[in-house]
C-alpha positions in Angstrom: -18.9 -30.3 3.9 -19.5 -32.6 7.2 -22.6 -30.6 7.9 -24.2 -30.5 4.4 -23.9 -34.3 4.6 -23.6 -35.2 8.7 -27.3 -36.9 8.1 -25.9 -39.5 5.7 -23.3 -40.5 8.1 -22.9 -44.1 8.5 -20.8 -44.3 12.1 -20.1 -40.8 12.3 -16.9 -39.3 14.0 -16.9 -35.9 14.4 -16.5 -34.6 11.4 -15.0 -38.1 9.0 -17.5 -40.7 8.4 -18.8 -43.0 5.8 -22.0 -42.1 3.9 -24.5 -44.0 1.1 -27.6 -42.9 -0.4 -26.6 -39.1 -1.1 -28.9 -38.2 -4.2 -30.1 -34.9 -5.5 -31.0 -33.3 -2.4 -27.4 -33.3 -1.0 -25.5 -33.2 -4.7 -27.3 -29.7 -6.3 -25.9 -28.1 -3.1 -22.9 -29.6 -3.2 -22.4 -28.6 -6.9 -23.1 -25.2 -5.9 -20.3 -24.8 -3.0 -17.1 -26.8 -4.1 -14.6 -25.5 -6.1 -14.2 -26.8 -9.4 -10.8 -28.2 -9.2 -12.1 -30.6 -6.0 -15.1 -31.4 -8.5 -12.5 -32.8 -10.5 -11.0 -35.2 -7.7 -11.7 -38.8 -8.2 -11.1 -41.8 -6.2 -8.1 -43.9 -8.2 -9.9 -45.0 -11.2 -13.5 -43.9 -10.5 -15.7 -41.2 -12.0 -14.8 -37.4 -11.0 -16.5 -36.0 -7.8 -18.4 -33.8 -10.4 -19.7 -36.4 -12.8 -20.9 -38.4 -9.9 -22.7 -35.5 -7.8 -23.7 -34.3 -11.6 -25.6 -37.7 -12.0 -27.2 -37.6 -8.6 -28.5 -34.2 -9.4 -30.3 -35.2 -12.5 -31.2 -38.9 -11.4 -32.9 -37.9 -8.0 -34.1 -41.0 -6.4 -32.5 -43.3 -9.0 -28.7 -42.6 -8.4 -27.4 -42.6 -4.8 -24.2 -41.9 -4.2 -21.7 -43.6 -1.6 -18.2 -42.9 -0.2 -16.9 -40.8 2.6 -15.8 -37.5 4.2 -12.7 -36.1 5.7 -13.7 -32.8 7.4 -11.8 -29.5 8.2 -9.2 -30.7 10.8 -7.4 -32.6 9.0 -5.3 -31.7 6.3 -6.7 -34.4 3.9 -10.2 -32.9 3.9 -12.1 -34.4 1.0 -15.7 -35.7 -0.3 -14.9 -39.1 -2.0 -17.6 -40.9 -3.7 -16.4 -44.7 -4.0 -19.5 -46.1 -5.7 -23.1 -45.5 -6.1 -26.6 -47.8 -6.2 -28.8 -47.3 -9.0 -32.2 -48.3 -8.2 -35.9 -47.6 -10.5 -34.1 -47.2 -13.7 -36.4 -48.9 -16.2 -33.6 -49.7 -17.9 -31.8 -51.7 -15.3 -34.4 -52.9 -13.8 -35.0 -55.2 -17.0 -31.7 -56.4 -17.0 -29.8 -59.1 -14.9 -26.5 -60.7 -13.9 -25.8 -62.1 -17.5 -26.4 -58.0 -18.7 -23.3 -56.3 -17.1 -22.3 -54.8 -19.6 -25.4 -53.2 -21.0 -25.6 -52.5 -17.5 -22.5 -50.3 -17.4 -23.6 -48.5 -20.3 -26.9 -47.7 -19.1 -24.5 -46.6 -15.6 -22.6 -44.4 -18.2 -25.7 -43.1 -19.7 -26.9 -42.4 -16.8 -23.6 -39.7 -16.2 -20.6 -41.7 -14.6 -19.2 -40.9 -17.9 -15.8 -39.9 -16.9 -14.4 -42.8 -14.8 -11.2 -44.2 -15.9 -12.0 -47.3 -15.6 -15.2 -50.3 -15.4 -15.9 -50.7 -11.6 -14.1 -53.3 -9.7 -17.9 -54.6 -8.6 -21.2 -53.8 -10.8 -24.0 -56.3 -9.7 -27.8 -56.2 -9.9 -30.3 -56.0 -7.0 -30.1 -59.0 -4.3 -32.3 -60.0 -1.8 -29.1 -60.8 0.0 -27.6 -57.5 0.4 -26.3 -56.7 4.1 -27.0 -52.7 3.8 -30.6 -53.2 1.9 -29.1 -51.8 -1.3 -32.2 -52.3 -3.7 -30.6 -51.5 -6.8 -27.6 -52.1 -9.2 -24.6 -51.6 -7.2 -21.7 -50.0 -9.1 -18.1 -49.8 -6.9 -14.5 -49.0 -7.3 -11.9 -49.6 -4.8 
């Protein structure tokens, strides 16, 4: 896993690191390679690992995928994906901050259709963002 994704790495350590922005070009590989039961992990009450990467694959450039990696040498290796940024969905692009939850349906729509629960942060696009997310940003802690 750590190499498939090593160029997303946000502060890398060898092989555990942070990553944001993984869309279709990392996610149809990934699809490909994991086994189905860690396509079914989730992070607490978050879509599966599947659903997400699923939505990546068929929203490329629109739905970019963040979270982290836990490589080989440790025992806990894992993909996790924490939260994504949606960003040139017509859709959401004509809504705003009093829209939330038309937004989270058009997020559902769009394939996180399996988490368990609304995201503890769903916000639109801000001029103010630290990381120059450009687009909704959908999170679960």
């Amino acid at each position: 896993m750590p190499d498939l994704l090593f160029d997303l790495a946000d502060g890398a350590a060898a092989d555990s690191f942070f990553f944001r922005g993984l869309g279709a070009e990392h996610a149809v590989p990934l699809l490909a390679a994991l086994d189905p039961d860690v396509l079914d992990a989730r992070a607490g009450p978050g879509p599966s690992l599947g659903a997400a990467l699923r939505a990546a694959a068929a929203h490329p450039g629109v739905v970019l995928l963040t979270g982290h990696v836990i490589g080989p040498s440790r025992e806990d290796e894992r993909l996790t994906v924490d939260g994504l940024v949606v960003s040139g969905d017509p859709v959401l692009d004509g809504l705003g901050e009093a829209d939330v939850a038309r937004a989270w349906d058009r997020v559902v729509a769009l394939g996180i259709d399996d988490a368990l629960a609304p995201p503890d942060e769903l916000r639109p696009p801000s001029s103010n963002e630290p990381d120059g997310a450009s687009g909704w940003t959908v999170w679960w802690d």
